[in-house]
C-alpha positions in Angstrom: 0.0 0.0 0.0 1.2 3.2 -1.1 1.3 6.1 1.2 -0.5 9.2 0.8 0.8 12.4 -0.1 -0.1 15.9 -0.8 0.3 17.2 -4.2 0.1 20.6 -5.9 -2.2 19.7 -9.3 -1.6 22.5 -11.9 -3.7 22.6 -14.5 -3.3 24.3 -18.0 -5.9 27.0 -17.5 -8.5 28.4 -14.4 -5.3 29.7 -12.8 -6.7 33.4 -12.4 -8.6 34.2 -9.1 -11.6 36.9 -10.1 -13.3 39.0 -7.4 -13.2 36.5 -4.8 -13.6 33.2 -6.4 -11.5 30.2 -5.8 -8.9 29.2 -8.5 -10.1 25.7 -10.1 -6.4 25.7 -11.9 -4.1 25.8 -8.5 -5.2 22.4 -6.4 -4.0 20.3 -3.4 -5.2 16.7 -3.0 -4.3 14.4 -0.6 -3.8 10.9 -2.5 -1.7 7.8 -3.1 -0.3 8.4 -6.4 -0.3 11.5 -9.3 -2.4 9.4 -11.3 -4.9 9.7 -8.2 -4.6 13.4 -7.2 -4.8 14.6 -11.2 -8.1 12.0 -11.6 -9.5 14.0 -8.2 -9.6 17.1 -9.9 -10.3 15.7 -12.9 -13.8 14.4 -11.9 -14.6 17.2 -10.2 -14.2 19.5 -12.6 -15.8 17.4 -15.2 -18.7 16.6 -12.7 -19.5 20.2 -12.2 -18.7 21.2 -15.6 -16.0 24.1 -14.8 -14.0 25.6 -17.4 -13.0 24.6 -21.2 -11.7 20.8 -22.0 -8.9 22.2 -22.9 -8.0 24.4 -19.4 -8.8 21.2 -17.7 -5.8 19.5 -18.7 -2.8 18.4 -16.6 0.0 21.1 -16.4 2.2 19.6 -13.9 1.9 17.9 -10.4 4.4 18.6 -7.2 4.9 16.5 -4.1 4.4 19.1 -1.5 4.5 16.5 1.7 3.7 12.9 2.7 2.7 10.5 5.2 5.8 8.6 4.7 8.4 9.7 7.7 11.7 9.4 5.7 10.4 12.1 3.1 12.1 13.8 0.5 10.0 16.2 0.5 11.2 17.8 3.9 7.9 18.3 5.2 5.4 15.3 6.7 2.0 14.8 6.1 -0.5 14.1 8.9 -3.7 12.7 7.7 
């Protein structure tokens, strides 16, 4: 079993924050894998039909901390 980790998912569009609104492009999500924490956003997106196709698509995804207590990261996660 994997452990989880928190990851920054950038996507290729929604980056912009307007009057108050929260940024759908800039996303942490707590999951196993990058295949995991991208599919999160993924769905939700697609789910609550946010944005273009095209601004929905994977930019890149950064460790940020994990579970795991010999990290690389530098920083543990507590879930």
């Amino acid at each position: 079993m994997e452990t989880k980790k928190l990851y920054l998912v950038t996507l290729k569009g929604m980056k912009s924050n307007y009057s108050g609104s929260v940024s759908r492009g800039i996303n942490y999500v707590i999951a196993e894998n990058t295949n995991e924490a991208y599919k999160k956003v993924r769905k939700y997106l697609d789910e609550k039909d946010l944005g273009f196709s095209g601004d929905r698509a994977l930019d890149k995804i950064e460790v940020i901390a994990e579970e795991y207590q010999y990290t690389d990261t530098g920083y543990l996660l507590f879930t």
